[in-house]
C-alpha positions in Angstrom: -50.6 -47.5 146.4 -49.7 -44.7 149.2 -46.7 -46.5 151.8 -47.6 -45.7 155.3 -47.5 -41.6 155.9 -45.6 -42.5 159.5 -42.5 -41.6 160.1 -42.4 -38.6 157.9 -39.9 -36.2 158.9 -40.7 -33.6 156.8 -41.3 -32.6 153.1 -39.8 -31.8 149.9 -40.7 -28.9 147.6 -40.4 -28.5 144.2 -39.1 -24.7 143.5 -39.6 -25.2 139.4 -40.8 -27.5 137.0 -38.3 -30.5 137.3 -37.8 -34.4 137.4 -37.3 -37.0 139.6 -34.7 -39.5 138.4 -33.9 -43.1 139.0 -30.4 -42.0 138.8 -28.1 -38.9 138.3 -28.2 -39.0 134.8 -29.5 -35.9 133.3 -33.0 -36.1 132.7 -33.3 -35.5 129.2 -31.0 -38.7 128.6 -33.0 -40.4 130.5 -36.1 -42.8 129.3 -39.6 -42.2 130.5 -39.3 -45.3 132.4 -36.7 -43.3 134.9 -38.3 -40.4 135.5 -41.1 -38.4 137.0 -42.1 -34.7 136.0 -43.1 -32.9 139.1 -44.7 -29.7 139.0 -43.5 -26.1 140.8 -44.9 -26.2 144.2 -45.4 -29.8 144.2 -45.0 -30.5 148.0 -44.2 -34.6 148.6 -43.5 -36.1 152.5 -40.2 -37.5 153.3 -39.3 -40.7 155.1 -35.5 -40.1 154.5 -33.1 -38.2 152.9 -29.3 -39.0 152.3 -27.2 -35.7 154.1 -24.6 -36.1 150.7 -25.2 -34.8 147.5 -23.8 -37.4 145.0 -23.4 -35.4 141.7 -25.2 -32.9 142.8 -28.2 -35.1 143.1 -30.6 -35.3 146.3 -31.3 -38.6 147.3 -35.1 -38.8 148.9 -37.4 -41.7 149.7 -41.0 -40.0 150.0 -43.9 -41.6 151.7 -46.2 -42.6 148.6 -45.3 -44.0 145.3 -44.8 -41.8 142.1 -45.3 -43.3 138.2 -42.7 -42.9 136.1 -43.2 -40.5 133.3 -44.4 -43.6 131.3 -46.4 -44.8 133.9 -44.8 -48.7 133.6 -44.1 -48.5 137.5 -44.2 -46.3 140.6 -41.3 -45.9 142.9 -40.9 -44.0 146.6 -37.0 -43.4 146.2 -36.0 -40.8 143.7 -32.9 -38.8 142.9 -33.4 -35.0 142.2 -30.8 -32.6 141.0 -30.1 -29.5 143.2 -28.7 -26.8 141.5 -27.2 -23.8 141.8 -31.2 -22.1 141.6 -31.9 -24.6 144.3 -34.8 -27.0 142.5 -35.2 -28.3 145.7 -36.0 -27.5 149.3 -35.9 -29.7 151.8 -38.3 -29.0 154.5 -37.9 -30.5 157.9 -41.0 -30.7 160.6 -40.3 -28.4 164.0 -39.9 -31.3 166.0 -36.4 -32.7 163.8 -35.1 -29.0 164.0 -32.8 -27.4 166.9 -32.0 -24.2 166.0 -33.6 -21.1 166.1 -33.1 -17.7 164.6 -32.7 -14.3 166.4 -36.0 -13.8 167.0 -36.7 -17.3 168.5 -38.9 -19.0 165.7 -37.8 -22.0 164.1 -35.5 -21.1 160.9 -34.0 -24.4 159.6 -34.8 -25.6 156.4 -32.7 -27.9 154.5 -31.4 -26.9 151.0 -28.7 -28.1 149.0 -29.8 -31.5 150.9 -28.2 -30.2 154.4 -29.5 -28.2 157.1 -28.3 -24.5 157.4 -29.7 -21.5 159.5 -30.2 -18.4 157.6 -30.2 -15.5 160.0 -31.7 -12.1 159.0 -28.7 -10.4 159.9 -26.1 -12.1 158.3 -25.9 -10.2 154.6 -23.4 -13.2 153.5 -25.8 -16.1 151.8 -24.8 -19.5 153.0 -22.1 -21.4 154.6 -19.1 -18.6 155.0 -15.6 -19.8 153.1 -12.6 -18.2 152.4 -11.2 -16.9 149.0 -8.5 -15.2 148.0 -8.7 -11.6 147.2 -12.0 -11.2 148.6 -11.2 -13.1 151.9 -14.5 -14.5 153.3 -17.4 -14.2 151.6 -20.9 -16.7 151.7 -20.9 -19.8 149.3 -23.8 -18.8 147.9 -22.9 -15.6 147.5 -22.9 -14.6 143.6 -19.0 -14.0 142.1 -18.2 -10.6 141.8 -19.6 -8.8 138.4 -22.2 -11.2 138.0 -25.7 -12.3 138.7 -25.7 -15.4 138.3 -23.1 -17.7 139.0 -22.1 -18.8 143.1 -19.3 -20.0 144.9 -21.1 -22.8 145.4 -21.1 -23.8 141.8 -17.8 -22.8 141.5 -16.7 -26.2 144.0 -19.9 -28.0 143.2 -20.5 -28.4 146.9 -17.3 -30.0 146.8 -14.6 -28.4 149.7 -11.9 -29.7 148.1 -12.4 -27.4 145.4 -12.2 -24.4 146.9 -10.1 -21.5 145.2 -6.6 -21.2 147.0 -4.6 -18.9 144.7 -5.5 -15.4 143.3 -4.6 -16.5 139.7 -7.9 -18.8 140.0 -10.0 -15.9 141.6 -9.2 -13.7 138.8 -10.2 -16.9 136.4 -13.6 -17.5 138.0 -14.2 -13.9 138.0 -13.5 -13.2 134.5 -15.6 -16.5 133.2 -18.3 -15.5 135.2 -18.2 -12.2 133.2 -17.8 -13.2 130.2 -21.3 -15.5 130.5 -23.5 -13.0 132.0 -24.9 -12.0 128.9 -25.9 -15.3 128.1 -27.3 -15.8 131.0 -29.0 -12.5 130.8 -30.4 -13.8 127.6 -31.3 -17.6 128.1 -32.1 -17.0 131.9 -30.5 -19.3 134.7 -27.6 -21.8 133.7 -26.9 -25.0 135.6 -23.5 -25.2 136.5 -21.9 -29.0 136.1 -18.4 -28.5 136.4 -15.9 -25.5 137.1 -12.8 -25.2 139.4 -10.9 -28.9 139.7 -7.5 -28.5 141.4 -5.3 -31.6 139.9 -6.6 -34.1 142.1 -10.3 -33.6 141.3 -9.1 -33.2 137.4 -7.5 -36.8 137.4 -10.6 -38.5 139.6 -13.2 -37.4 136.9 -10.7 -37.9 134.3 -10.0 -34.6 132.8 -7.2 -33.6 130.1 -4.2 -33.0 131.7 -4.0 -29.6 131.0 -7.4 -29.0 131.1 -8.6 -25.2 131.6 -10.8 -26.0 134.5 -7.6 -27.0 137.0 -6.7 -23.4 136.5 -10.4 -21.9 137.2 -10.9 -20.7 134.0 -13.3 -23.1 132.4 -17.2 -24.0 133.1 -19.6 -26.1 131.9 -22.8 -25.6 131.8 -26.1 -26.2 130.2 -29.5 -23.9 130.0 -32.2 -24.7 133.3 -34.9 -23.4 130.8 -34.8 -24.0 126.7 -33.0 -25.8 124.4 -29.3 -26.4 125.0 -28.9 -26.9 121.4 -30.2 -23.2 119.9 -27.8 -21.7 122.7 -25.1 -23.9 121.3 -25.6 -22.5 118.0 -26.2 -18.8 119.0 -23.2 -18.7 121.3 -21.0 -20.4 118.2 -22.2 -18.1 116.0 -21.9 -15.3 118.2 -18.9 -16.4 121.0 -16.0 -14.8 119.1 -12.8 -14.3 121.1 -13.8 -14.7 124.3 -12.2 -17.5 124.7 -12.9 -21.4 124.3 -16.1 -23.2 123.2 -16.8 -26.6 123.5 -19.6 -27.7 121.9 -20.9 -30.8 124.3 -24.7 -30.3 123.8 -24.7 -34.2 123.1 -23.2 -34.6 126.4 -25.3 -32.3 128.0 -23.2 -29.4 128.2 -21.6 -26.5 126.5 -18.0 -25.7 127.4 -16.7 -21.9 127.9 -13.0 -20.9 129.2 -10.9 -17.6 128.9 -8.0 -19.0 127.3 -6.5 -15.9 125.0 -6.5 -15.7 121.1 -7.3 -13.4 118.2 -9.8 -15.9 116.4 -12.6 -17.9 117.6 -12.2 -21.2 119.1 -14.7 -23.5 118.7 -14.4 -27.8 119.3 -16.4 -30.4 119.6 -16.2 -32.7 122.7 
């Protein structure tokens, strides 16, 4: 049964195939009683949205009811995980919008679950911060010598974890390097962790010496195809790079640029 369609404020748009969650587990972990496939280009209305990513998650409560995967219930409040390829768009209606672009038409659209005005003439993507070596640059600008990988992965949305020295820079730099040509060859990767300064380290419960404090660790898993065949492939074909962590039955696989002459390879 459809809940009233009044007050919707807007709408939500799915950018790629994806679920909907009960929680902010990742989906494949999750049963078919907690989740919802949605289709690319699904369009659903939107009674609320929370402003605050929780790990990385959008919370939304839409105006009808969608099964879960299982089809055992139906539920109007869902969870949907961002992204750094944006999985989601918010899309708010003209009359909840007060900004406009240069030339005068309505430019707001909510992504990364907060409103931000893009302007045509700003070549910087997103939110400017500052960074050392590069001074300020757009959060969703990509790091320098890739393609794929953001600033905004890089703090996970998260200020606090902003890059304040140049030693971490050069860190997220080189990392985001050294994956290109997997990303190249298994197409986006969804970025779960990456720069935690000490305080962040010990809040999620890091190692204490843990390569990410530093900037020059990332975990990450596959947005399309198995995250098991890339473990394998990049074990078999990683060499020194650096670090590999092989998390697949966590949901991630672990890289860092820590220096050697042999391979290293662990299990998490």
């Amino acid at each position: 049964m459809s809940l009233p369609s009044s007050p919707v404020i807007g709408h939500v748009v799915a950018n790629y195939d994806t679920w909907i969650k009960k929680s902010t587990v990742q989906g494949s972990l999750l049963s078919p009683s907690e989740r919802a496939l949605v289709s690319r280009g699904t369009q659903l209305g939107i009674l609320a949205y929370a402003p605050e990513l929780k790990d990385g998650h959008v919370l939304v409560t839409l105006n009808e009811n969608i099964p879960t995967e299982d089809g055992s219930a139906a539920y109007n409040t869902w969870y949907g995980f961002v992204g750094d390829e944006a999985l989601w768009t918010i899309e708010l209606y003209r009359e909840e919008d007060s900004d406009e672009d240069d030339c005068g038409n309505v430019a707001v659209v909510a992504t990364q679950a907060s409103t931000v005005t893009r302007s045509s003439n700003n070549s910087s993507k997103g939110p400017s911060i500052t960074v050392p070596i590069y001074g300020e640059v757009g959060l969703d600008d990509n790091i320098p010598g890739s393609t794929w990988a953001t600033w905004r992965e890089v703090i996970q949305n998260d200020m606090r974890r902003l890059p304040t020295k140049k030693s971490e820079v050069e860190a997220i730099v080189k990392i985001a390097k050294m994956l290109q040509p997997w990303r190249d060859k298994y197409g986006p990767l969804i970025v779960t962790s990456w720069l935690r300064p000490p305080v962040i380290n010990r809040q999620v419960g890091g190692a204490s010496r843990s390569r990410h404090i530093v900037g020059d660790a990332v975990d990450f898993y596959p947005k399309n195809g198995s995250i098991w065949k890339m473990q394998a492939d990049m074990v078999r074909n990683w060499g020194t790079n650096g670090g590999l962590g092989k998390g697949a039955k966590r949901g991630f696989i672990h890289a860092d640029g820590r220096r050697g002459g042999i391979p290293v390879v662990f299990n998490y």
